[in-house]
C-alpha positions as CSV (number, residue, x, y, z in Angstrom):
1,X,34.2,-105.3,105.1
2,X,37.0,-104.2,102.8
3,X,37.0,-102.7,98.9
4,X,38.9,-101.6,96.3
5,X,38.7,-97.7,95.8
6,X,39.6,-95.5,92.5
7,X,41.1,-92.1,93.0
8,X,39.8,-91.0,89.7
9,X,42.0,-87.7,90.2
10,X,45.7,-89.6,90.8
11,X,44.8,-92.0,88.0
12,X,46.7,-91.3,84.7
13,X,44.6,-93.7,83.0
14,X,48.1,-95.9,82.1
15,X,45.8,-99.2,81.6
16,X,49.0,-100.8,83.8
17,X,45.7,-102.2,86.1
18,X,43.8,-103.6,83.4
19,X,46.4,-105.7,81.9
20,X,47.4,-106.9,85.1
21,X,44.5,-107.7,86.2
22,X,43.8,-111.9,86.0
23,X,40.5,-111.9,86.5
24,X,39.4,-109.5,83.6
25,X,37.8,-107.1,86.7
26,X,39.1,-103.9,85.7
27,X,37.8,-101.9,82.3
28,X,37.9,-98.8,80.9
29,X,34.6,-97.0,80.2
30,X,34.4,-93.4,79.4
31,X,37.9,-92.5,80.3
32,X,37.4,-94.2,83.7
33,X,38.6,-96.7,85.1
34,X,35.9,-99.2,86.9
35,X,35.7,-102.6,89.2
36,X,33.3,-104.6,88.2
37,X,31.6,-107.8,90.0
38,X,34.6,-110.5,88.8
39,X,37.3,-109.1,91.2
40,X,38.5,-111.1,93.4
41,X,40.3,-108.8,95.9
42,X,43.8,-110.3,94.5
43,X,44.9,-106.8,95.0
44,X,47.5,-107.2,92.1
45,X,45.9,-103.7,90.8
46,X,47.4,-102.1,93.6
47,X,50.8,-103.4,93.0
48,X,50.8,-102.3,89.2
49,X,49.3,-99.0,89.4
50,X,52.4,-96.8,89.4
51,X,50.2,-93.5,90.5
52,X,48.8,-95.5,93.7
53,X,45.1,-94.3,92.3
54,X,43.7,-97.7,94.0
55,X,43.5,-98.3,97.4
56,X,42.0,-101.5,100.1
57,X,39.9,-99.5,102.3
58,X,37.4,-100.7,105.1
59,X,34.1,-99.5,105.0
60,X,31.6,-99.3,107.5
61,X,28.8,-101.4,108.8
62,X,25.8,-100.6,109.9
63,X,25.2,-103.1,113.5
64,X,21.7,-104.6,114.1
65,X,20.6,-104.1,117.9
66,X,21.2,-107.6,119.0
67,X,19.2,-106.4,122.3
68,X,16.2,-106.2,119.9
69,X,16.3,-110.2,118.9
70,X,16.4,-112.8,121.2
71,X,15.0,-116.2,121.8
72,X,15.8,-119.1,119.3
73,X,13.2,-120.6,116.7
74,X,13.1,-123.7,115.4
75,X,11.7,-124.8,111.8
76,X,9.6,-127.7,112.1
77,X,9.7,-130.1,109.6
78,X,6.7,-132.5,109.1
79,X,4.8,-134.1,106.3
80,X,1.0,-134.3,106.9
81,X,1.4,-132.9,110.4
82,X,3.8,-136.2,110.9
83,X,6.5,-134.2,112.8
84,X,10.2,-135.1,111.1
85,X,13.1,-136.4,114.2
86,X,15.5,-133.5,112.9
87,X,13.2,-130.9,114.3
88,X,13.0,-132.8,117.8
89,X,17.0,-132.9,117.5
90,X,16.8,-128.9,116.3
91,X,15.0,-128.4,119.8
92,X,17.5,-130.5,121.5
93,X,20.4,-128.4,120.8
94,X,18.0,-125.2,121.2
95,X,17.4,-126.1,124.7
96,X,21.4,-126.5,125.2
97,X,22.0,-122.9,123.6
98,X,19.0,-121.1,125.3
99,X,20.3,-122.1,128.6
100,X,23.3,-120.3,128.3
101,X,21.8,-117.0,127.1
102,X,18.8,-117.4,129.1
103,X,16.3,-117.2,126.0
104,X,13.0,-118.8,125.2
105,X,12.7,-121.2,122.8
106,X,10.2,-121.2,120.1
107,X,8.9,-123.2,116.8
108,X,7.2,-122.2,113.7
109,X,4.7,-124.9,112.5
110,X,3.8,-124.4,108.9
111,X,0.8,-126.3,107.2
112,X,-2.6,-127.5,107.4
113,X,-5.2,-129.2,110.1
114,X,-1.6,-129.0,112.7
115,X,-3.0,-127.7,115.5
116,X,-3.4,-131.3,117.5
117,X,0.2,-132.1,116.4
118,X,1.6,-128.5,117.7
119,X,0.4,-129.7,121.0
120,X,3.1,-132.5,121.1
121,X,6.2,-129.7,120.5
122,X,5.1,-128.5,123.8
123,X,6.1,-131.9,126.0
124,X,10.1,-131.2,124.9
125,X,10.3,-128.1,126.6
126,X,9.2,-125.4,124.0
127,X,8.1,-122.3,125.4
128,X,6.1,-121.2,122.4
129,X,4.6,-123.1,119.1
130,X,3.5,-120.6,116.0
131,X,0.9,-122.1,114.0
132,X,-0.1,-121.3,110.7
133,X,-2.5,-123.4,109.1
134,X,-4.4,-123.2,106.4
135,X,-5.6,-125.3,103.0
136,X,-3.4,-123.6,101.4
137,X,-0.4,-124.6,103.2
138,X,-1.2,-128.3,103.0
139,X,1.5,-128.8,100.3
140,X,4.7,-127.2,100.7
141,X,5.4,-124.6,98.4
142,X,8.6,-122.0,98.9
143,X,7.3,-119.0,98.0
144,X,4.0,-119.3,100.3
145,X,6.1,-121.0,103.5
146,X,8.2,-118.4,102.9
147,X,6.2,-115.6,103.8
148,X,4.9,-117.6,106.7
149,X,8.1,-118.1,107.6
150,X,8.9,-114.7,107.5
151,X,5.8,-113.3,109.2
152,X,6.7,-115.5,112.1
153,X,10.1,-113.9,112.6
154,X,9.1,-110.1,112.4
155,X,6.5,-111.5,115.3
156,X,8.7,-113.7,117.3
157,X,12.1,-111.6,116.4
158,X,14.3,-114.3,117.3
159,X,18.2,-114.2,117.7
160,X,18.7,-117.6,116.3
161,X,16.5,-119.6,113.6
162,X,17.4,-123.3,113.2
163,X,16.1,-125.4,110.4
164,X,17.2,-129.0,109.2
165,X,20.0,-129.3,106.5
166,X,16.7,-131.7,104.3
167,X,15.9,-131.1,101.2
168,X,12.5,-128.8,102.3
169,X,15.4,-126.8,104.8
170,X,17.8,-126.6,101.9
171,X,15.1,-125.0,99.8
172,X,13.6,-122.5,102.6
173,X,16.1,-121.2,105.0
174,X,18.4,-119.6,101.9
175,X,14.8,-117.6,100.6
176,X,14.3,-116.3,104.3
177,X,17.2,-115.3,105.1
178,X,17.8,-113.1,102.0
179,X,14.6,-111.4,103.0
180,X,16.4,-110.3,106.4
181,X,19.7,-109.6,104.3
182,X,21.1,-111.8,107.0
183,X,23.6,-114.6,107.2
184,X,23.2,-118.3,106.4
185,X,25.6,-121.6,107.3
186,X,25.0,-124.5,105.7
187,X,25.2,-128.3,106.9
188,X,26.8,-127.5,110.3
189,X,28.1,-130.0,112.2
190,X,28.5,-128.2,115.8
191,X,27.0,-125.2,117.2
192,X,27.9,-123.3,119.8
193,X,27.1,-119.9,121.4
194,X,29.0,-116.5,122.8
195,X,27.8,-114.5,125.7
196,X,26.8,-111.6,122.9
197,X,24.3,-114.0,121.4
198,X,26.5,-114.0,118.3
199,X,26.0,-117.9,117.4
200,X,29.3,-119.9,116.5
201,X,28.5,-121.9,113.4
202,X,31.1,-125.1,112.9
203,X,30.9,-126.9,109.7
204,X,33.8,-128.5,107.4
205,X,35.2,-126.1,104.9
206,X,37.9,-126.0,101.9
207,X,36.9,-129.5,100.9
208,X,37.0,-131.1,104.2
209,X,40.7,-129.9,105.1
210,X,39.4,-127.4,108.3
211,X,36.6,-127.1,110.6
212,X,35.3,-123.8,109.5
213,X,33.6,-121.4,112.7
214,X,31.3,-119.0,111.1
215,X,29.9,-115.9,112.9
216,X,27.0,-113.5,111.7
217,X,28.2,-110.2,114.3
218,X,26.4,-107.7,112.4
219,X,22.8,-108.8,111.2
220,X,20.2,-110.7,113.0
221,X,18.6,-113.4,113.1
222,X,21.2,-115.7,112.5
223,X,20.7,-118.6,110.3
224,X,21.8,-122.1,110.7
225,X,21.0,-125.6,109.2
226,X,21.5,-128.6,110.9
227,X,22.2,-132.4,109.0
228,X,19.4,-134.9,110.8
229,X,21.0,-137.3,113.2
230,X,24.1,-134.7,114.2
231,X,22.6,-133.5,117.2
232,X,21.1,-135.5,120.1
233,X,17.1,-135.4,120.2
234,X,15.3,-133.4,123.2
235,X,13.9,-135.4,126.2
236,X,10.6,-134.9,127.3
237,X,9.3,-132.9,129.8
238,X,6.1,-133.7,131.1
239,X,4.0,-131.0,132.0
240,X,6.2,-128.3,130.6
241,X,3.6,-125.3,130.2
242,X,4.3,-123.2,126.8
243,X,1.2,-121.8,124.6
244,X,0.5,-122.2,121.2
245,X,-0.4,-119.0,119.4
246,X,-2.4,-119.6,115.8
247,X,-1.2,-117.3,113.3
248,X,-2.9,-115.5,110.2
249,X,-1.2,-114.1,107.2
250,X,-3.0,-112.1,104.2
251,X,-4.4,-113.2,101.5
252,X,-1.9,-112.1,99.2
253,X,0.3,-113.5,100.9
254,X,-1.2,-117.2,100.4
255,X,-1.2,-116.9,96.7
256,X,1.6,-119.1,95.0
257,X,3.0,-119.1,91.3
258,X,3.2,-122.9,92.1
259,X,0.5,-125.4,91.3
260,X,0.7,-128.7,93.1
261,X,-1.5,-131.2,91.0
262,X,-0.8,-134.5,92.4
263,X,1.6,-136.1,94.8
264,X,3.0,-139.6,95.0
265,X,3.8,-140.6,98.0
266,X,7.8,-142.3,97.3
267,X,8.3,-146.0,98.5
268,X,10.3,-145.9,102.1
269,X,13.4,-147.9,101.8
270,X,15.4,-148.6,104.8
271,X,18.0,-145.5,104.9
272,X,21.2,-146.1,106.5
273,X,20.1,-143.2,108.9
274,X,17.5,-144.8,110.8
275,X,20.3,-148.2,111.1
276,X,21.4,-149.1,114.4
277,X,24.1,-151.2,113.2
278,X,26.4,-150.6,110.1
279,X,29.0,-152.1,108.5
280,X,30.6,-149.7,106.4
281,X,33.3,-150.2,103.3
282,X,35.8,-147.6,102.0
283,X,39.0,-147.8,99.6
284,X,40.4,-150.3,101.3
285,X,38.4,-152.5,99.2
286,X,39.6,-154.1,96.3
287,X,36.7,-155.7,94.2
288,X,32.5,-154.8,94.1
289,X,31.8,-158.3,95.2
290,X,34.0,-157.8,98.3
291,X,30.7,-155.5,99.8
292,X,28.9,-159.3,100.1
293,X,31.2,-160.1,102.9
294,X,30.3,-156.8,104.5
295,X,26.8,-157.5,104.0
296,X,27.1,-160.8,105.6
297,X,28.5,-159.6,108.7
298,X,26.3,-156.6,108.8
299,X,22.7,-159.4,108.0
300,X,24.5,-161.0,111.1
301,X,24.2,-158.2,113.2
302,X,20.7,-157.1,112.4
303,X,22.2,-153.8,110.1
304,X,22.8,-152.9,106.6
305,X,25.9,-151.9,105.0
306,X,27.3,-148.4,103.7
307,X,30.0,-146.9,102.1
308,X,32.2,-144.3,101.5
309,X,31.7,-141.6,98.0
310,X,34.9,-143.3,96.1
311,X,32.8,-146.5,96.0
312,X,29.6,-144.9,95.2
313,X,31.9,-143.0,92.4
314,X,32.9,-146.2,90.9
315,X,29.6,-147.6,90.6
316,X,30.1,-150.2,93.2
317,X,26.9,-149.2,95.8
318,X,23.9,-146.6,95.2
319,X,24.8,-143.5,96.8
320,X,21.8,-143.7,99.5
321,X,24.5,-145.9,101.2
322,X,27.5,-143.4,101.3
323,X,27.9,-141.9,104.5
324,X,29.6,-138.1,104.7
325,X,28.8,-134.6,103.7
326,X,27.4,-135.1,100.2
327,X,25.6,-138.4,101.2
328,X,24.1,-139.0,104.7
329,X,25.0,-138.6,108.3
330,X,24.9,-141.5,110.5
331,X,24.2,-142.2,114.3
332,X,24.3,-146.0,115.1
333,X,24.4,-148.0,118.1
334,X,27.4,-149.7,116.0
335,X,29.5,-148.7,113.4
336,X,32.6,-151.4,111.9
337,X,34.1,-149.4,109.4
338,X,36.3,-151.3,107.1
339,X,39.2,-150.0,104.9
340,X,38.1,-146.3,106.0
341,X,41.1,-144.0,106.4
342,X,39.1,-141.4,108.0
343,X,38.6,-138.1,106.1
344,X,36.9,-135.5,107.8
345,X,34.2,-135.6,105.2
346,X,33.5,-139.0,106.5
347,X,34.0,-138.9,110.1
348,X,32.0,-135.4,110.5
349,X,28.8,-137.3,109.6
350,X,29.5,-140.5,111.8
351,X,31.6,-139.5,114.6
352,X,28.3,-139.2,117.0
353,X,27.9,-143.4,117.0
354,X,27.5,-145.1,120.2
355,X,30.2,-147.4,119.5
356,X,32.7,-147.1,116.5
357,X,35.2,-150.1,115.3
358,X,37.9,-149.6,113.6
359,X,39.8,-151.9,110.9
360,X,42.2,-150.1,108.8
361,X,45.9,-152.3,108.1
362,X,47.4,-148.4,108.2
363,X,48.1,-147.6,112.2
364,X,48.4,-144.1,111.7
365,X,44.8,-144.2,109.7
366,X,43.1,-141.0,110.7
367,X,39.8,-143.2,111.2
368,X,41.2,-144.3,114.5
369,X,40.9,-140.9,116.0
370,X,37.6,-141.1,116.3
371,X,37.1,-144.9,116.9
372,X,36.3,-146.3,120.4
373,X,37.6,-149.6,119.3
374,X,40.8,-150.1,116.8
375,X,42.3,-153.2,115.0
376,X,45.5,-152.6,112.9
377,X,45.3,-155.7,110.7
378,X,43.7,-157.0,107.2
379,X,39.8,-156.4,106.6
380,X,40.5,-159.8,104.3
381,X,41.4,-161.5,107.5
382,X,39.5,-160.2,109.9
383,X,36.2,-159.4,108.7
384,X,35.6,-163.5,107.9
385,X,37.1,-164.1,111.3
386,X,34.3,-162.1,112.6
387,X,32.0,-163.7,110.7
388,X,32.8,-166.8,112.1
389,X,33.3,-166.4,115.4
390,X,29.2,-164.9,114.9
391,X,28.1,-168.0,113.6
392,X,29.9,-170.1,116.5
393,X,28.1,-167.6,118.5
394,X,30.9,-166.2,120.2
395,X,29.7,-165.3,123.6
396,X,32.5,-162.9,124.3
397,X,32.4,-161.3,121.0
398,X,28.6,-161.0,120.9
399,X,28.3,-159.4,124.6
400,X,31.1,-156.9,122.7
401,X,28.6,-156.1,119.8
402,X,25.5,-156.1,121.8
């Protein structure tokens, strides 16, 4: 890790470095001259300083053991024991990266009355299920998981610790890993391993315009979240023997500064995630009442229709039905995407569908990168076409779709 260092005895104190500086990052405080937590490592400084009192110098890092953490853990996610299909996804891709390094894999099961549920982890292969439960684990709460969470890692000291990218992940992997000092990537989209255990972390970056690969090589365990339906979901293995080991944790440790006084279950609406057909719109739309023709081919099909953010932005379709980074990520038997260009942001979070059409009147459309199936034409024209060859029921275009 680089820094900026101050030769207090070559500086003439010429203020040339803190009127240069364009982050405000450099001041003056008794008859010094001192960095403080706005720079931005432009190193214009060192250009202007006509003494060369400031300098980029590497310091050193301190490297964790890796030999001393292995095995990966995986996060489960549940509500009222009901286990959530991220975490059997999460143990998917665990069983894909522990084969490579040879390592166990192992879950942490947080809550209360889970014991008979822990029992089903064990049929995809887990070699090991932590259980902590305990009344006062029945709701979640961060700062109590937390410390179970925690506790679990000093005892399992795992290389790896993968937790789904939902909104209980998003609240409890960033207040773990800060206890380990430790790295954390967000919303990953691909993960891979190296031979030194150090874990390859490959999510979108820079606003969708690269495919970021993120590496922790100094501190362990290495913390990833995953987006539900990115990776594919662990196959069961009969008679797999792993143990369940139920886990304690002090009182103190159990107290919470959060009060849970009621909860309301939320209504279940069908969520675009759980569709095996979608039709989906983009900006190749021109009017809101053009997503009824989409939704008539997609009620044809059996699916529901989605969209892309630019429609959610204008106020065209609620943003439960955008598909990409900031909405959700998709996995469908069948995808017809219509007007789509095929941003990354997009295609990162659908690209794992069974079967992906393509309609986009620009041939060069990114969208058709990805796509199994392409048509280079007018969604006005085609998209009714469809819709009528359905109703004629088509026996060549249905056996297509089926």
């Amino acid at each position: 890790m680089k820094k900026l260092v101050i030769y207090h005895e070559k500086c003439s104190l010429c203020n040339k470095c803190v009127q240069a500086c364009p982050f405000n990052a450099i001041e003056l405080k008794n008859n010094r001259i001192e960095i403080n937590s706005a720079c931005k490592m432009c190193r214009i400084c060192i250009k202007n300083c006509p003494e060369k009192a400031i300098s980029l110098v590497e310091s050193q890092r301190t490297m964790v053991d890796k030999n001393q953490w292995k095995g990966i853990l995986v996060y489960v996610e549940h509500f009222n024991g009901d286990i959530h299909p991220v975490t059997l996804e999460l143990i998917g891709k665990a069983k894909e990266l522990a084969a490579k390094l040879g390592h166990s894999i192992s879950c942490v099961f947080i809550g209360d009355n889970i014991h008979s549920k822990a029992k089903e982890l064990l049929n995809y292969g887990v070699d090991k299920v932590y259980v902590y439960q305990h009344e006062e684990l029945k709701h979640y709460r961060a700062d109590v998981y937390a410390n179970a969470f925690e506790d679990c890692i000093l005892k399992a000291k795992p290389s790896i610790v993968l937790v789904g990218a939902t909104l209980v992940g998003r609240s409890l992997a960033p207040r773990v890993s800060v206890r380990f000092r430790t790295g954390l990537t967000a919303d990953c989209t691909s993960l891979e391993v190296r031979d030194n255990t150090d874990l390859v972390q490959i999510r979108p970056a820079f606003g969708g315009n690269i495919m970021a690969q993120i590496i922790t090589p100094y501190t362990r365990p290495q913390f990833a979240t995953v987006r539900y339906k990115i990776m594919n979901r662990a196959e069961c293995v009969p008679g797999y023997k792993g143990t369940i080991e139920i886990c304690s944790i002090s009182p103190s440790q159990l107290e919470s500064r959060i009060k849970v006084l009621d909860t309301v279950p939320k209504e279940k609406l069908p969520s675009i995630s759980d569709a095996d057909v979608l039709v989906a719109g983009g900006r190749g739309l021109k009017n809101k009442k053009d997503l009824d023709m989409l939704g008539e081919l997609a009620s044809l099909l059996g699916g529901q229709v989605a969209v892309t953010r630019p429609l959610v932005e204008a106020g065209w379709a609620h943003y439960t039905q955008q598909i990409g980074l900031s909405g959700r990520t998709v996995k469908p038997k069948l995808i017809i995407t219509c007007g789509i260009s095929g941003a990354i942001q997009f295609t990162a979070c659908m690209s794992g569908s069974d079967h992906i059409f393509a309609i986009n009147i620009d041939k060069n459309a990114q969208i058709f990168k990805v796509a199994h199936y392409g048509i280079v034409g007018d969604l006005y024209q085609i998209v009714p076409e469809l819709i009528n060859r359905i109703k004629k029921g088509d026996e060549s275009l249905c056996n297509i779709i089926r």
